[in-house]
DSSP file (Angstrom, degrees, kcal/mol; ACC not computed):
  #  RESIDUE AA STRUCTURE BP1 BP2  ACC     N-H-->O    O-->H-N    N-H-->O    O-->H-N    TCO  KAPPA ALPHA  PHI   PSI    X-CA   Y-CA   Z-CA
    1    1 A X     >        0   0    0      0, 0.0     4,-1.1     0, 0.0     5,-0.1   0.000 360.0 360.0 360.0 -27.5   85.5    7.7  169.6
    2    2 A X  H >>  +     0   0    0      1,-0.3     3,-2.0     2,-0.2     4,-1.6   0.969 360.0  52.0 -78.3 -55.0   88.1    9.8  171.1
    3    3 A X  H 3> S+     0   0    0      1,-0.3     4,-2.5     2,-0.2    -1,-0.3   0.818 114.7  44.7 -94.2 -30.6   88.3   12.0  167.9
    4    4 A X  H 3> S+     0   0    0      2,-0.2     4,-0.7     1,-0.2    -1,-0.3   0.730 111.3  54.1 -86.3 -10.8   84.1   12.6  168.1
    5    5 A X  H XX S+     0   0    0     -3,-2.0     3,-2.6    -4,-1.1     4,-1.5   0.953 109.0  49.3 -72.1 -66.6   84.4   13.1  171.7
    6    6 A X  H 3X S+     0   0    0     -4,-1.6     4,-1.5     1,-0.4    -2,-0.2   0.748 110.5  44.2 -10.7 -65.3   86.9   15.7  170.8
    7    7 A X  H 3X S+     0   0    0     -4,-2.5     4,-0.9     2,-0.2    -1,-0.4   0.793 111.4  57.6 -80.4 -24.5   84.9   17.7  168.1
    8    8 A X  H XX S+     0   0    0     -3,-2.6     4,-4.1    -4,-0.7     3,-2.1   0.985 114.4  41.5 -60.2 -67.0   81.5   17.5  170.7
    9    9 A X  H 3X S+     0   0    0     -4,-1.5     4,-1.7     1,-0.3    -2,-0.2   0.849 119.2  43.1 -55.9 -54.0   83.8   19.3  173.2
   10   10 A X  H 3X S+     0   0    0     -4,-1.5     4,-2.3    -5,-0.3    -1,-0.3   0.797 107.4  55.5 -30.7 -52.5   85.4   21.7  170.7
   11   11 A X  H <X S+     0   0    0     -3,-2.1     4,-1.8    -4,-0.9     5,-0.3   0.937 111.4  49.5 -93.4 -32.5   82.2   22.7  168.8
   12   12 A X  H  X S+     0   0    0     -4,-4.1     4,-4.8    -5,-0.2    -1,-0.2   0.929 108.7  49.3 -62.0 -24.4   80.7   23.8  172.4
   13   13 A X  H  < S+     0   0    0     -4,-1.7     4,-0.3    -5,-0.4    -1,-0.2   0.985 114.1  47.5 -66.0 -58.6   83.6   25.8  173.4
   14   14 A X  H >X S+     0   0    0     -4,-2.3     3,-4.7     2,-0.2     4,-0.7   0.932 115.7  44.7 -29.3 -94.4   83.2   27.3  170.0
   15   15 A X  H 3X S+     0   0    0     -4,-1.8     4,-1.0     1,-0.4     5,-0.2   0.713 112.8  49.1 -45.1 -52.2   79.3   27.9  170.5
   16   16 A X  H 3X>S+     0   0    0     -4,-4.8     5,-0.8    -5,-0.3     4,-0.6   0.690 112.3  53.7 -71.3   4.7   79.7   29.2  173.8
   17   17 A X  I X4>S+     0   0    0     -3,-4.7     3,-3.2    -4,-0.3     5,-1.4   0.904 113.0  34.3 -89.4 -68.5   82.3   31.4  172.5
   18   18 A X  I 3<5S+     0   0    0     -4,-0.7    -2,-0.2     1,-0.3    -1,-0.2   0.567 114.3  62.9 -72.1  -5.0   80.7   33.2  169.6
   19   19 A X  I 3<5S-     0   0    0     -4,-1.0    -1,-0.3    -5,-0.3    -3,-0.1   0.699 129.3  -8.3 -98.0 -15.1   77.3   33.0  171.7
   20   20 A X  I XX5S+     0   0    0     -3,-3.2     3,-1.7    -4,-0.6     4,-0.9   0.433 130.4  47.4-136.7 -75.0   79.0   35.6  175.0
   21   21 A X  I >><S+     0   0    0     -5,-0.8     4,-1.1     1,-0.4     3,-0.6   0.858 103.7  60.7 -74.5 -35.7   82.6   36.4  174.9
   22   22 A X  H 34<S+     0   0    0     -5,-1.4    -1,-0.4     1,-0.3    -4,-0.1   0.386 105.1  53.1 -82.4  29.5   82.7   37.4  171.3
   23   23 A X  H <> S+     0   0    0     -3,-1.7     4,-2.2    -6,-0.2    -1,-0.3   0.450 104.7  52.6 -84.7 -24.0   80.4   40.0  172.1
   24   24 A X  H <X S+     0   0    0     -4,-0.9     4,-0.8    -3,-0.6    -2,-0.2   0.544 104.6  51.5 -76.3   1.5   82.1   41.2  174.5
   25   25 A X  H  X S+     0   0    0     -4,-1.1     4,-1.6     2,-0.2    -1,-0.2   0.351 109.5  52.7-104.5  -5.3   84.8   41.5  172.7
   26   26 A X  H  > S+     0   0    0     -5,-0.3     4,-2.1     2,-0.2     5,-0.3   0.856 116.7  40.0 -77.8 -60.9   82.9   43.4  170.0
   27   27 A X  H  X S+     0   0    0     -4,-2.2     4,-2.7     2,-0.2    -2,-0.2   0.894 109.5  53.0 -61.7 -68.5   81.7   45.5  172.3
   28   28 A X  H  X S+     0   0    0     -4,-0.8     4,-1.9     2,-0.2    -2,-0.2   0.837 119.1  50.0  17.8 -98.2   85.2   45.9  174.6
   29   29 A X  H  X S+     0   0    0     -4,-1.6     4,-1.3     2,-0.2     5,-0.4   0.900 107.9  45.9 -54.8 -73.3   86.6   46.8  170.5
   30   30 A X  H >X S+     0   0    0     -4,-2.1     4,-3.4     1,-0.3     3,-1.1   0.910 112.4  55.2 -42.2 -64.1   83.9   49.5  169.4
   31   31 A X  H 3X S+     0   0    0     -4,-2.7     4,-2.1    -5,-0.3     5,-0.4   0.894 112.2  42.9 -33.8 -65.6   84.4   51.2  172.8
   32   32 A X  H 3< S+     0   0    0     -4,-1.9    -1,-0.2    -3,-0.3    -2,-0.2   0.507 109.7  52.5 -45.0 -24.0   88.0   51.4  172.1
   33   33 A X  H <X S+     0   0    0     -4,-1.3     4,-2.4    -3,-1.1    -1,-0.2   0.606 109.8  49.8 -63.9 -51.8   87.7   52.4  168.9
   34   34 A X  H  X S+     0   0    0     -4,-3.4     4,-2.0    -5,-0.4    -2,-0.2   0.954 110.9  50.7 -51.8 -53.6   85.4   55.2  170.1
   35   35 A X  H  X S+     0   0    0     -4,-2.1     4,-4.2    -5,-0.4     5,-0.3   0.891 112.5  46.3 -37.6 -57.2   88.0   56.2  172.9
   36   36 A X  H  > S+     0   0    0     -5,-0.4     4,-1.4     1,-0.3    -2,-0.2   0.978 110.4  54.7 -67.0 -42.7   90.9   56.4  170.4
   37   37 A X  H  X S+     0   0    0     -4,-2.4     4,-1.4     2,-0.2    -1,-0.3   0.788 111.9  44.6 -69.5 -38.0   88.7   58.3  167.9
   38   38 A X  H  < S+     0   0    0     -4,-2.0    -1,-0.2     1,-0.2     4,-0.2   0.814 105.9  53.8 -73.6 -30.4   88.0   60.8  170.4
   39   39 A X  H  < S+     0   0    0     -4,-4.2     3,-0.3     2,-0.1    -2,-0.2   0.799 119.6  37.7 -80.1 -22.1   91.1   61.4  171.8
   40   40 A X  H  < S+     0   0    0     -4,-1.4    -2,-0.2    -5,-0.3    -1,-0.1   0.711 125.1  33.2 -82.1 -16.9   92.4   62.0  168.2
   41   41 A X  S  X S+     0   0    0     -4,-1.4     4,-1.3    -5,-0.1    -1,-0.2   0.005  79.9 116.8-126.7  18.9   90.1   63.6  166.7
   42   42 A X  H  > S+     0   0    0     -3,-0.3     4,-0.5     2,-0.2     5,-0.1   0.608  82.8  63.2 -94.4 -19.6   88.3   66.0  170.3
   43   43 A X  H  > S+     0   0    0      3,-0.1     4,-2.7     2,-0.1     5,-0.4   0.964 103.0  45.2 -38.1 -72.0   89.5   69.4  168.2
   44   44 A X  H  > S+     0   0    0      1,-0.2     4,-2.5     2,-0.2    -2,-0.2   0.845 114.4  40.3 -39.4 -45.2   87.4   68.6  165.7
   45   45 A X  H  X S+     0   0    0     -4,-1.3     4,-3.8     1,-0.3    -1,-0.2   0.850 110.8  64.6 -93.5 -13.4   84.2   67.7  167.5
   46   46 A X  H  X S+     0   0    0     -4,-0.5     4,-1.9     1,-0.2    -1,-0.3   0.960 107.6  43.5 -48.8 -45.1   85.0   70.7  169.9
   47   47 A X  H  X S+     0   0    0     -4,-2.7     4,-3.6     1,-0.2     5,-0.5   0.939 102.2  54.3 -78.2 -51.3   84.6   72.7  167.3
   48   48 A X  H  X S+     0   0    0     -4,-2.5     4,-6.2    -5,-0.4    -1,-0.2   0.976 113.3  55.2 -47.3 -43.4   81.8   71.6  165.5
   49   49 A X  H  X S+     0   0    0     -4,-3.8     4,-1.0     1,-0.2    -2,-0.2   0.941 108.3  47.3 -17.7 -95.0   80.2   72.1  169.3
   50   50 A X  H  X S+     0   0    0     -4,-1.9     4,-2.1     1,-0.2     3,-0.4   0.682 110.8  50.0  -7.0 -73.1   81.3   75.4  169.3
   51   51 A X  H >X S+     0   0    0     -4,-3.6     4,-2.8     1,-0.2     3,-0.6   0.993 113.5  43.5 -43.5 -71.6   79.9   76.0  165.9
   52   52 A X  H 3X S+     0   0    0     -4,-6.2     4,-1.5    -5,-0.5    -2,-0.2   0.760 116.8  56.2 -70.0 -12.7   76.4   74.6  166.6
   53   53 A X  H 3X S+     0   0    0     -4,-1.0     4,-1.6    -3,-0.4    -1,-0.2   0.913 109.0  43.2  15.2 -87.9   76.9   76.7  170.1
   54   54 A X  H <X S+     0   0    0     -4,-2.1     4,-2.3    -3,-0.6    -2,-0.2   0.652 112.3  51.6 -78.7 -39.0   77.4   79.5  168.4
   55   55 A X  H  X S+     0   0    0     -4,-2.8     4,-1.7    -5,-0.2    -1,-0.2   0.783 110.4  53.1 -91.8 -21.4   74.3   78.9  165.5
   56   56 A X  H  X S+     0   0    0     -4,-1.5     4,-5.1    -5,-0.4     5,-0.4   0.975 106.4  44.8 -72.2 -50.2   71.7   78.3  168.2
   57   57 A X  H  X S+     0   0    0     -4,-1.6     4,-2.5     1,-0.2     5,-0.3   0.967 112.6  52.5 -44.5 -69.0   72.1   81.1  170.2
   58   58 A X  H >X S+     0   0    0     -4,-2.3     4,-2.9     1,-0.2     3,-1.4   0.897 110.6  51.3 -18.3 -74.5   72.2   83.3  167.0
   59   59 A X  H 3X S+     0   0    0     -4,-1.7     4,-3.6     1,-0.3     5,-0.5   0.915 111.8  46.9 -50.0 -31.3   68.6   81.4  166.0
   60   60 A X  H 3X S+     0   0    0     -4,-5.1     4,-1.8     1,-0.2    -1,-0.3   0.917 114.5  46.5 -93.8  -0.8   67.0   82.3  169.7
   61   61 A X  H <X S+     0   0    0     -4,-2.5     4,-1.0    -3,-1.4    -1,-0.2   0.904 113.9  48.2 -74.1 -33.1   68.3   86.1  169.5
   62   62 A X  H  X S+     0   0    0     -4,-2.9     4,-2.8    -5,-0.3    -2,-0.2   0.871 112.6  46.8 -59.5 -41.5   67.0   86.3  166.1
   63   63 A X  H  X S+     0   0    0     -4,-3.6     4,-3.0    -5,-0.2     5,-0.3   0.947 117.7  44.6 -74.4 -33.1   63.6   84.7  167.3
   64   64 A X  H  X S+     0   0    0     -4,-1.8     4,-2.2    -5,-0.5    -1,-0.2   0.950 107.0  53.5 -63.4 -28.3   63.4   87.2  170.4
   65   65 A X  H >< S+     0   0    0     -4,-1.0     3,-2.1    -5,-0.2     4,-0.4   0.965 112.5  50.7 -63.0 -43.4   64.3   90.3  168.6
   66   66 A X  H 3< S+     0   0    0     -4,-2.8     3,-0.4     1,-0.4     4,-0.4   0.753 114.2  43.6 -57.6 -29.3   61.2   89.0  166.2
   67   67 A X  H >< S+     0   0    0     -4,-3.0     3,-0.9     1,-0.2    -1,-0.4   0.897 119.0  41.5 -69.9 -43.4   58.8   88.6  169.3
   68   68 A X  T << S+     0   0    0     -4,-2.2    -1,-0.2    -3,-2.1    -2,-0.2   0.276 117.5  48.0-132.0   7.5   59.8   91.7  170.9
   69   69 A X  T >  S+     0   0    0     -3,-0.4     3,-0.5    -4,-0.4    -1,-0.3   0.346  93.1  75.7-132.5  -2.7   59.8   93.6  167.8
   70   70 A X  T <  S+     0   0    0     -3,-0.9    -2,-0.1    -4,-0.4    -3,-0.1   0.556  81.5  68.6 -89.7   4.2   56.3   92.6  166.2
   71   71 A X  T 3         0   0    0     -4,-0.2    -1,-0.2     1,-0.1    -3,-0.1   0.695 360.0 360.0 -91.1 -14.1   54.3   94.4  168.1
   72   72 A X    <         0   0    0     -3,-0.5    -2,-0.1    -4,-0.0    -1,-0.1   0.559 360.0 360.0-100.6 360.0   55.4   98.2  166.7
């Protein structure tokens, strides 16, 4: 009796684990994961900014010179 009491108590502990904490501990890891990746990698995505920055601004000078220049 003891041993079925045992596995009842067990498989809820279980169930409530994988039903809250281990998502928070999923979650709690992807965040951290994110963190670390950013701090290693924050050149990179600087740059890419930068770059796409750099290629809008280009796109709305090109569309003003066309406005301001389609009328002559």
């Amino acid at each position: 009796m003891a041993l079925i009491g045992f596995t009842i108590i067990i498989g809820w502990l279980v169930y409530k684990f994988f039903t809250k904490w281990l998502w928070w501990f999923i979650g709690f890891g992807i965040l951290v994961n994110v963190i670390a990746w950013f701090q290693a990698f924050s050149w990179a995505i600087i740059m890419i900014g930068c770059f796409a920055l750099a290629i809008a601004l280009f796109t709305l000078a090109i569309r003003n010179y066309h406005i301001q220049h389609q009328n002559k």
